[in-house]
C-alpha positions as CSV (number, residue, x, y, z in Angstrom):
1,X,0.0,0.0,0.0
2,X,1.2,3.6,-0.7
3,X,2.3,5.3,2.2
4,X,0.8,8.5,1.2
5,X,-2.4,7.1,0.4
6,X,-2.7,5.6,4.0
7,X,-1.5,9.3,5.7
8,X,-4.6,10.0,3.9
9,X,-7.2,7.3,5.1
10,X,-5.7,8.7,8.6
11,X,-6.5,12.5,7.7
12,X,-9.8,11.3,7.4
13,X,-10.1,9.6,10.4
14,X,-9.0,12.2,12.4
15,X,-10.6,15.9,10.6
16,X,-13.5,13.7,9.6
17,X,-14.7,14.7,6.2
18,X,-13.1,14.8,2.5
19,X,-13.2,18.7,2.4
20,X,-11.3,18.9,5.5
21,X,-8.8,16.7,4.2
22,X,-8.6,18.4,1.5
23,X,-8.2,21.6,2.8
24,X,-5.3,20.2,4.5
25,X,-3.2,18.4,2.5
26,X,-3.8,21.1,-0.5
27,X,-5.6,18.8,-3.2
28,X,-9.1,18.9,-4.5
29,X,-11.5,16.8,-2.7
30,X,-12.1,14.8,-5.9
31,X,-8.5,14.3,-5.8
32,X,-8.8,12.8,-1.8
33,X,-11.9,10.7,-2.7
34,X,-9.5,9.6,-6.0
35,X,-7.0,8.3,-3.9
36,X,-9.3,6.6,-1.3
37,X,-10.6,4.7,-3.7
38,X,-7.5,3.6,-5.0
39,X,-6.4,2.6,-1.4
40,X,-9.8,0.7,-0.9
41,X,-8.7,-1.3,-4.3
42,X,-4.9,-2.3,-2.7
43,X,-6.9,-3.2,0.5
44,X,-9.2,-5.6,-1.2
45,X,-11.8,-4.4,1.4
46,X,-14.2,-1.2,1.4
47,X,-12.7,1.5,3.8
48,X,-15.4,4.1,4.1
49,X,-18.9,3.9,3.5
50,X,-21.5,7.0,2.9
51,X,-23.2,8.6,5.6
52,X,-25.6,11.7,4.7
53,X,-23.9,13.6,2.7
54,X,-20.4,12.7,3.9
55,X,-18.3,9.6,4.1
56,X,-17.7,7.7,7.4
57,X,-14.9,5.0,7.7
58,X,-15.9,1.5,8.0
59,X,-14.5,-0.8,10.7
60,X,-11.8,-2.2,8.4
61,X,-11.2,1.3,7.5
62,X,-10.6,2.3,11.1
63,X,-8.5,0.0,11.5
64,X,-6.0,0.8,8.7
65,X,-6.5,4.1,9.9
66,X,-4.7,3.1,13.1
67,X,-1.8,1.2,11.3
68,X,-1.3,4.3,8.9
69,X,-0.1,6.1,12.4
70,X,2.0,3.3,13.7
71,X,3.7,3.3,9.6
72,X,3.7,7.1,10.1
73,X,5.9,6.9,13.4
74,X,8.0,3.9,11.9
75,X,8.9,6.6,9.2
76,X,9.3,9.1,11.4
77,X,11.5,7.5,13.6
78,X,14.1,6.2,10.7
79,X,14.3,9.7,9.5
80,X,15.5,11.2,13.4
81,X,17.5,8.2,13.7
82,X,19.6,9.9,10.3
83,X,19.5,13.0,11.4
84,X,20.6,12.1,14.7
85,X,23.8,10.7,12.7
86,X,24.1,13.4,10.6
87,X,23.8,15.6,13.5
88,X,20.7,17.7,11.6
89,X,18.5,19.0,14.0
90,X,17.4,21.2,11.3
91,X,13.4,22.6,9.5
92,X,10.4,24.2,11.0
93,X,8.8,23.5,14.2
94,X,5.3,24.7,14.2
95,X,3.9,25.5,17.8
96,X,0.5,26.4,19.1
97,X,0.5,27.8,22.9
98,X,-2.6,29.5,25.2
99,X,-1.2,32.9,25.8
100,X,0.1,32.4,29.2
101,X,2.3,29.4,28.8
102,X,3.5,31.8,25.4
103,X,4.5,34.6,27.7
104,X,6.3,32.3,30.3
105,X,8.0,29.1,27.8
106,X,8.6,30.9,23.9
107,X,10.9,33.4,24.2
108,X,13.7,31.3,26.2
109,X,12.9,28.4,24.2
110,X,13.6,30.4,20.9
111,X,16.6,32.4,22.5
112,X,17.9,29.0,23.0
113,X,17.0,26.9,20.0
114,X,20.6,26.7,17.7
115,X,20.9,27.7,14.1
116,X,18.8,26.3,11.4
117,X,15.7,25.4,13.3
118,X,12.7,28.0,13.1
119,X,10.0,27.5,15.4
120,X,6.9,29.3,13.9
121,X,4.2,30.1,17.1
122,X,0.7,31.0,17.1
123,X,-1.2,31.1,20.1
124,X,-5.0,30.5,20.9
125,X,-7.2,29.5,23.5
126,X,-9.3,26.9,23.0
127,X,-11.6,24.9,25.2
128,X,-9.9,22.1,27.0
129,X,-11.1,19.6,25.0
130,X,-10.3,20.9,21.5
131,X,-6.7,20.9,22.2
132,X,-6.5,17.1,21.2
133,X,-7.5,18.3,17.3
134,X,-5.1,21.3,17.2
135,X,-2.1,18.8,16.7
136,X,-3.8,17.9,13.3
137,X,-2.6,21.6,12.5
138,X,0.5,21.7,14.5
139,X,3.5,19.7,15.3
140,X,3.3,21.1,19.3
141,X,0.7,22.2,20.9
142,X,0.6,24.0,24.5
143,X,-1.9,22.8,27.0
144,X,-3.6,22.9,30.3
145,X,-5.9,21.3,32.4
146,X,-6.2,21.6,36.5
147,X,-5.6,18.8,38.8
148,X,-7.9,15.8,37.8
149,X,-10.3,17.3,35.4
150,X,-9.1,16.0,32.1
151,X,-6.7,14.3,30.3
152,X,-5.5,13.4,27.2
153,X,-3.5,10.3,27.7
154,X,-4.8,7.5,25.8
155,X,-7.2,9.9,23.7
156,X,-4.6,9.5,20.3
157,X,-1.7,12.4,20.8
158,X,1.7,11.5,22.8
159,X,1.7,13.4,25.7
160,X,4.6,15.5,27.2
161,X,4.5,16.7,31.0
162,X,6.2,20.1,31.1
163,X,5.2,21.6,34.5
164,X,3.0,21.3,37.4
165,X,1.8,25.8,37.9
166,X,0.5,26.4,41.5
167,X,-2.8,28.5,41.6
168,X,-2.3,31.4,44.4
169,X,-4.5,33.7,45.8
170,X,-3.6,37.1,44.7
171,X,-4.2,40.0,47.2
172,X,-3.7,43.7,46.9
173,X,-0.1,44.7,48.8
174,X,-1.5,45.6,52.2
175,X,-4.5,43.8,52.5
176,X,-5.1,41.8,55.8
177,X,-4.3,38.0,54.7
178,X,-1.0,39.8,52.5
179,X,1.0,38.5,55.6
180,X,0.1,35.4,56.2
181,X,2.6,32.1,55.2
182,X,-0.5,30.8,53.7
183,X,-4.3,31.3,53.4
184,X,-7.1,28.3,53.8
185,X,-10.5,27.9,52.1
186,X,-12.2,29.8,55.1
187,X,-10.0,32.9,55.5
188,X,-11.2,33.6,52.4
189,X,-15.4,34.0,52.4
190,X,-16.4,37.1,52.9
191,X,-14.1,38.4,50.3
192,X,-14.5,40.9,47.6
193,X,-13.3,38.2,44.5
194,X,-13.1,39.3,40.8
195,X,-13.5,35.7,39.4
196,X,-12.6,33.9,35.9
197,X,-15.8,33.8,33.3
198,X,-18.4,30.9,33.5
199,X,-17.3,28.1,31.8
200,X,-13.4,29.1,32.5
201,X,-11.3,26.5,34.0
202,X,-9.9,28.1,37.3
203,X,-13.8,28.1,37.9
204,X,-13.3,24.5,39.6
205,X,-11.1,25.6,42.0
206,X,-13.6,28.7,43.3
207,X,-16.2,26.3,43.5
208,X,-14.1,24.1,45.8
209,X,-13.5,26.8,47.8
210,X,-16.9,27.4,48.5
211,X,-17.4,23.6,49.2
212,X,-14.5,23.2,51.6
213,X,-15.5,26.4,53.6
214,X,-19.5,25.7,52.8
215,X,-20.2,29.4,51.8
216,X,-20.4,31.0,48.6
217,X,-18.0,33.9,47.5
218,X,-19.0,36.9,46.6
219,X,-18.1,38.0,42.9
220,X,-17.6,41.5,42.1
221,X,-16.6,40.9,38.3
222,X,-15.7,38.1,36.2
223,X,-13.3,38.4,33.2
224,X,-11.7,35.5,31.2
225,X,-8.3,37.6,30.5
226,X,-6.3,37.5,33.6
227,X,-4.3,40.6,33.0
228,X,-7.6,42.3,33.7
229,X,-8.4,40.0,36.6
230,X,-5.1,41.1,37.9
231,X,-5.1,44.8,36.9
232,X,-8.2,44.6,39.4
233,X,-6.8,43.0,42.6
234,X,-3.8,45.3,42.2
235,X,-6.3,48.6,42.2
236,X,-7.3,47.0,45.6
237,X,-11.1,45.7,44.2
238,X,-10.9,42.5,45.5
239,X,-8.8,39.4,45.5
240,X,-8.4,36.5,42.9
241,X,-6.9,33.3,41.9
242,X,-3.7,33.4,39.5
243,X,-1.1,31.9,38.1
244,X,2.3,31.7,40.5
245,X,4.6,32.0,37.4
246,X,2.7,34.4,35.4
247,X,1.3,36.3,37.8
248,X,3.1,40.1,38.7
249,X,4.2,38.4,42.2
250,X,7.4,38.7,41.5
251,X,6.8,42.1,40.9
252,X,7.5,44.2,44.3
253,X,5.0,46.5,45.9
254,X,2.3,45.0,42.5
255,X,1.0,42.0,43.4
256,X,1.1,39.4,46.8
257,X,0.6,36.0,46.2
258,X,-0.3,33.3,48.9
259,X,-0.7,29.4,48.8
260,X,-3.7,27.8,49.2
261,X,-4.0,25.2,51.5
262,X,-6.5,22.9,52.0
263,X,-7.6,22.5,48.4
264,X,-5.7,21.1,45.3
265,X,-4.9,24.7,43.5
266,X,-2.6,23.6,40.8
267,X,-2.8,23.3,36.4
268,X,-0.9,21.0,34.1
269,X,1.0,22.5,31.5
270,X,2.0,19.7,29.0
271,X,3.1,19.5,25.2
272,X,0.4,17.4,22.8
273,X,1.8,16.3,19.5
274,X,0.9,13.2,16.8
275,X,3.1,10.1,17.5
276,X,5.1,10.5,14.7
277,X,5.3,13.8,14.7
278,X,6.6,13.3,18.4
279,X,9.5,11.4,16.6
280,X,11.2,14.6,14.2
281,X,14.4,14.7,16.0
282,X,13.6,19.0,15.6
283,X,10.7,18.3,17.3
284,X,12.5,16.7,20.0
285,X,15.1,19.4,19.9
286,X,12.4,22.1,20.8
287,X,10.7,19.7,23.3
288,X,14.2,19.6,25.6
289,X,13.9,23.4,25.3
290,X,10.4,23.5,26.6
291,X,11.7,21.6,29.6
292,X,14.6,23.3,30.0
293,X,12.5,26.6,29.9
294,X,10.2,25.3,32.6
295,X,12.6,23.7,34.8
296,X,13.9,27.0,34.9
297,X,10.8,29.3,35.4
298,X,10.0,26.9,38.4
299,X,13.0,27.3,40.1
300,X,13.1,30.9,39.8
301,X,10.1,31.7,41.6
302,X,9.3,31.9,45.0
303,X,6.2,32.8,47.1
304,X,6.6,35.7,49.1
């Protein structure tokens, strides 16, 4: 079977209609629909079947589906073994990153990456569980999830682990809790908070809050960009949750951030790719960097 013809088949599988693969891989859909049917023919079996006005793959097409990413990594993983020999951690990288881990990770990682490899970044913010289907579009992708909420493993992309970003409670410099070691669930009701949007993930947290202290807190805004959440607790209008690394806490006389005990207060910031995308010895080049990067914002910042 051609190789290219299965990286097709698996293109469908994964963006889930000919148009989309099309779109994609830069042919005509009558060319994709061409080539499937070719495929079918070396198969000896049919590999999609119609449903609607679309086509859906049949079981035997799933399956090949599946094998087309275990050729795809076989490939892959040849071509880093020769570059490894030729020493040719060279080409594009193409990297997708939620605005936050961009501001901490990207420009260390590309102050550090050597000469030869470009790492082209674009950053958005999608829902938590449309990260999976940005790695169709990119060979990284940035992404989060808090403490037990979601995750990917198992769900198709290899999954990297980069860091583990504590959640603090951010109070205005001079506020009553600002010299406490540490703050618990029930030091904090009866706060003025400015909270995340409905819907945003840090949400979980504020509703743990309110279970372990069994209140509710009182929200004075809500804002999904946390600059602005931020820009607010330093004006004095309240306090909020926020990201220890991020955050202006290491800012003096901006920002004071304290732990939170009591609850798990914490997000996971890993790297999402395609197996065999995974294997693209620049890809793995720029993956050491994004450790290296982390290991190093994480040991630069304290709690104070």
């Amino acid at each position: 079977m051609d190789v290219q013809r299965l990286e097709l088949l698996r293109e469908l599988a994964d963006r889930g209609s000919i148009t989309a693969v099309a779109l994609a891989t830069h042919r005509t859909p009558s060319a994709v629909s061409q080539q499937l049917k070719v495929l079918e023919r070396e198969a000896g079996l049919p590999l999609t079947q119609r449903h609607g006005r679309g086509l859906v793959l049949t079981d035997a097409g799933r399956a090949l589906a599946r094998s087309a990413t275990d050729v795809a990594v076989s490939l892959a993983k040849a071509t880093a073994l020769w570059d490894e020999f030729r020493n040719n951690a060279t080409g594009e990288v193409s990297l997708v990153t939620f605005p936050t881990a961009g501001q901490m990770l990207l420009p260390g990682v590309i102050k550090d990456l050597g000469p030869g490899l470009v790492l082209n970044c674009a950053d958005e913010d999608p829902e938590l569980s449309d990260f999976p289907a940005l790695t169709a579009e990119y060979d990284i992708v940035l992404a989060h999830s808090m403490s037990g909420q979601l995750s990917w493993a198992g769900r198709g992309p290899t999954v990297v682990p980069l860091m583990t970003e504590p959640l603090d409670v951010g109070l205005p410099v001079g506020h009553p809790l600002a010299d406490r070691a540490w703050v618990r669930p029930s030091d904090l009701i009866g706060e003025t908070w400015i909270g995340v949007s409905d819907g945003y993930p840090f949400e979980r947290i504020l509703h743990a809050i309110e279970q372990e202290a069994g209140a509710h807190l009182s929200m004075a805004q809500r804002f999904a960009d946390l600059a602005l959440i931020e820009s607010f607790v330093i004006a004095g209008l309240g306090i909020a949750l926020v990201p220890r690394y991020t955050s202006s806490g290491g800012q003096p006389g901006r920002l004071v951030l304290k732990p939170l005990r009591g609850i798990e207060s914490q997000r996971q910031i890993v790297a999402l790719m395609r197996p065999d995308r995974a294997e693209r010895l620049a890809v793995r080049t720029v993956l050491d960097a994004l450790r290296a990067q982390a290991l190093q914002v994480q040991q630069s910042h304290t709690v104070k």
